[in-house]
N, C-alpha and C positions, 0 to 999 in steps of 0.2 A: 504494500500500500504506500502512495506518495499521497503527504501532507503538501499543501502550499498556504500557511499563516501568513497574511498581509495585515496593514494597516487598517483594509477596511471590511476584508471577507476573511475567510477559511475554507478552504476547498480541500475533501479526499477522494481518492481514486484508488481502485482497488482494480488489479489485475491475477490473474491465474499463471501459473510459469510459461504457458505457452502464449503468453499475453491478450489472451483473449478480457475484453471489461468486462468485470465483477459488477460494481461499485462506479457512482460517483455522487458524491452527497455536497452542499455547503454549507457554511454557517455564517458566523458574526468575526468582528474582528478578534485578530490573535496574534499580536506584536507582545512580546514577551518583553521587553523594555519599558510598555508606556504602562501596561499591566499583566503580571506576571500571572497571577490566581486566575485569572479572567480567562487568559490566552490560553493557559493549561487546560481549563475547563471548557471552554470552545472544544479546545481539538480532539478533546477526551468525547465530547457529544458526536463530534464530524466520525469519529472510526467508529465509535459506537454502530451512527444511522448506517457508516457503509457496510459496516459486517451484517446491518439485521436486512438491508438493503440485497446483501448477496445472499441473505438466506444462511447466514452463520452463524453459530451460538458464539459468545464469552470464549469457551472451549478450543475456540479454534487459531486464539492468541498464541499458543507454543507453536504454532507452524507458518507464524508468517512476518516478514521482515516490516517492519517502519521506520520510513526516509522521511522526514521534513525539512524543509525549508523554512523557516522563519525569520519572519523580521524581528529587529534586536538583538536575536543571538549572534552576538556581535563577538562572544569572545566562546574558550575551551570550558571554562566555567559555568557559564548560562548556559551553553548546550548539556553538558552536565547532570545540570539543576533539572534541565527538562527529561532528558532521557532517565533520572531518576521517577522521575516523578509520572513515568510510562512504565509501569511495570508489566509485566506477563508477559513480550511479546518473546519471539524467536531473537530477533533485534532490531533495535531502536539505535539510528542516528539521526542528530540532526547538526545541523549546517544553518549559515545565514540565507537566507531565501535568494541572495544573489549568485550564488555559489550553484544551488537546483534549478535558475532560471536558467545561467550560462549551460549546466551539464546538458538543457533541453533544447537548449537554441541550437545546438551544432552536435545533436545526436551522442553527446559522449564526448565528443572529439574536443580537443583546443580549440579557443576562440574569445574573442570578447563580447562582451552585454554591459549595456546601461538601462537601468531601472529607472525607469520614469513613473511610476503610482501617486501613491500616497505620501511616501519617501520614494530618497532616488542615491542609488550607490552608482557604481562600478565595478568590475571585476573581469580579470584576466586569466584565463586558464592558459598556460604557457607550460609545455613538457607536462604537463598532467600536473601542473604546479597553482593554484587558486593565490591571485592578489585581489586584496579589495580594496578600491581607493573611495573614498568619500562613507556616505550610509552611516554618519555619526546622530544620527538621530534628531527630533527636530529642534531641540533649544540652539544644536553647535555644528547641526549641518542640513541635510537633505535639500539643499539649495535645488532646484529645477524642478522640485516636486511639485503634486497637485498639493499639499499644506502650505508649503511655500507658496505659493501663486495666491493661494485665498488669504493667506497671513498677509502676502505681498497687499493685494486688493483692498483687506481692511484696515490695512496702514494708510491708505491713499487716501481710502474716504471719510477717515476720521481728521487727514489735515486738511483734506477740502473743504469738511465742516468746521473746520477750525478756520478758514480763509488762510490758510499755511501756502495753499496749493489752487489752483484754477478749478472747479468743480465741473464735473463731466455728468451727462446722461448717466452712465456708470455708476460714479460713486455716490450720487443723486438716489438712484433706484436701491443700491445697498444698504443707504441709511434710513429711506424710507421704509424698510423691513423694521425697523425698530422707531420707526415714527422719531426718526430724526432723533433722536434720545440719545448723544454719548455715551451717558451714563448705563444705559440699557446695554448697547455695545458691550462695553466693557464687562458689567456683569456675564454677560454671555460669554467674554472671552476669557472670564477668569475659572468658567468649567470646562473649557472649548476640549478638545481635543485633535489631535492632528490629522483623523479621517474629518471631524467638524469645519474646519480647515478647509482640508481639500475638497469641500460638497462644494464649493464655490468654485474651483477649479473651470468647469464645464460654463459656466455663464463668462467666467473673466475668459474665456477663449471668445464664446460668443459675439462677446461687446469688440474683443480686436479684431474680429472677422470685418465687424461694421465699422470699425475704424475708430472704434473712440480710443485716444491717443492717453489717457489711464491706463487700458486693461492692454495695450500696447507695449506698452514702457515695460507694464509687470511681466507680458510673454515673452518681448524680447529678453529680457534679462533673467527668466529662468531659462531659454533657451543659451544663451550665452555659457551659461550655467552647465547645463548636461554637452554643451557641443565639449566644453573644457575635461568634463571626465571621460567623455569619449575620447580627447585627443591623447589623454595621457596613458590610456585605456591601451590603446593603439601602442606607444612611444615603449609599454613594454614588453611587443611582440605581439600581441594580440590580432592578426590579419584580418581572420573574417571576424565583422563585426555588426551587431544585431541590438534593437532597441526594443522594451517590450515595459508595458504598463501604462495604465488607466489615461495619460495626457501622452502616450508615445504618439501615436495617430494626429492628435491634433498640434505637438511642440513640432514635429517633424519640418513644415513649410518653412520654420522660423533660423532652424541649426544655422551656422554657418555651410556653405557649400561641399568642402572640403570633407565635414563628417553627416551630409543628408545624402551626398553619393554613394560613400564608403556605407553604408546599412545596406544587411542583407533580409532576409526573409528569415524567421524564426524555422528552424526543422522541426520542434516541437515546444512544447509547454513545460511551467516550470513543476507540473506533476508528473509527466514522462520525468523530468530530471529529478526528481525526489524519488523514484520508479528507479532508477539507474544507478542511486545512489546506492542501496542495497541488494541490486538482484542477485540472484543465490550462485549457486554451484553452476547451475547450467542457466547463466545468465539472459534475462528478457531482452533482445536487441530491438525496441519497435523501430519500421521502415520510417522514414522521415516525413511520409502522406498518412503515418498512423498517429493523429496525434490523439485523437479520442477526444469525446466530445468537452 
């Protein structure tokens, strides 16, 4: 079974050794960083539905491996803390979720991936070797992300209401969500969290589609943002290289040239690569048109 724990979902996938699909359930978010209890118990629910989904008891835990990806297990320790805290299976690893995105994008093989979501790292697989550059979480990174981008947005339209900044259609319409109320804002931002965040994400693309030179300023400069882990992405071997998460599609027209060329097409997802992380003895190889739904 491959876990993929994001910012804003949980998603499992359950395969047989000859990789036929079992399973594929999802759930609620599962960043083991922003909350650990939460994330565990998410992903504890997601294999649960996928085993009762395949028609499996409890029981059938000693016979099957568990690969996750997650966001925040960011170090050896937090992965750890998780795989403790998964008992029964055959085996349990987990990995930072950008580490299972990369293994899925290029089948196994070497390559680079920038994660554009919720959060947005980087990561190089070089000689079978995993670097991750950025994916510091959101207080001291995730620059390009969709939290970024909404954090970017509600920085904007709090100085336009402040007369700091020129007030756009944009940041006009975001304050109106709280009847122009700062102080509302701010409340709001003091439980916000980083999927809360990035729910904004998808409207501030909107508004730069239509040109308002706000939600503009904020795409380019998360694009700036992910073209730079890309490039460095690259600088450490990395050749083929692939962008994948929730604002990839739409930051894409913005990159610099030089890294909207260089992106390949994903050969699979980042639950194939949680899949991959632990296949057995007589390893699942899926084709690269198998990526399952």
């Amino acid at each position: 079974m491959g876990v993929d724990g994001g910012g804003s979902r949980c998603r499992a996938r359950l395969r047989d050794g000859e990789g036929r699909l079992l399973a594929s359930v999802h759930g609620g978010a599962a960043n083991v960083h922003v909350d650990f209890d939460g994330a565990v118990a998410t992903i504890r629910k997601c294999v649960e539905n996928a085993l009762d989904q395949a028609g499996l008891d409890r029981s059938s835990r000693g016979r099957l491996r568990l690969g996750l990806g997650l966001a925040g297990a960011s170090s050896r320790m937090v992965a750890e803390q998780v795989e403790a805290a998964l008992e029964g299976w055959m085996e349990v690893k987990v990995v930072n979720d950008a580490v299972t995105a990369c293994l899925g994008a290029h089948a196994g093989q070497d390559g680079g991936l920038i994660i554009a979501g919720t959060g947005s790292a980087g990561v190089a697989r070089v000689a079978g070797v995993d670097t991750i550059i950025g994916g510091r979480g959101f207080m001291l990174g995730d620059d390009g992300s969709g939290a970024r981008i909404g954090h970017s947005a509600w920085r904007r339209a709090l100085r336009a209401h402040d007369g700091l900044e020129p007030a756009t259609d944009f940041t006009r319409k975001l304050m109106a969500q709280y009847d122009d109320d700062p102080v509302a804002v701010i409340r709001w931002a003091q439980r916000a969290r980083p999927s809360d965040y990035g729910a904004y994400a998808p409207a501030t693309f909107a508004a730069a589609s239509a040109g308002d030179p706000v939600a503009l300023d904020t795409v380019h400069e998360a694009a700036t943002a992910l073209s730079d882990l890309a490039l460095a992405v690259r600088a450490l071997g990395a050749d083929r290289l692939s962008m994948v998460g929730g604002v990839a599609d739409a930051v894409r027209p913005y990159l610099v040239p030089e890294v909207a060329d260089a992106l390949s097409t994903p050969m699979m997802d980042a639950l194939e690569g949680a899949i991959l992380l632990v296949d057995g003895p007589a390893p699942y190889r899926p084709r690269p048109r198998d990526a399952g739904p």
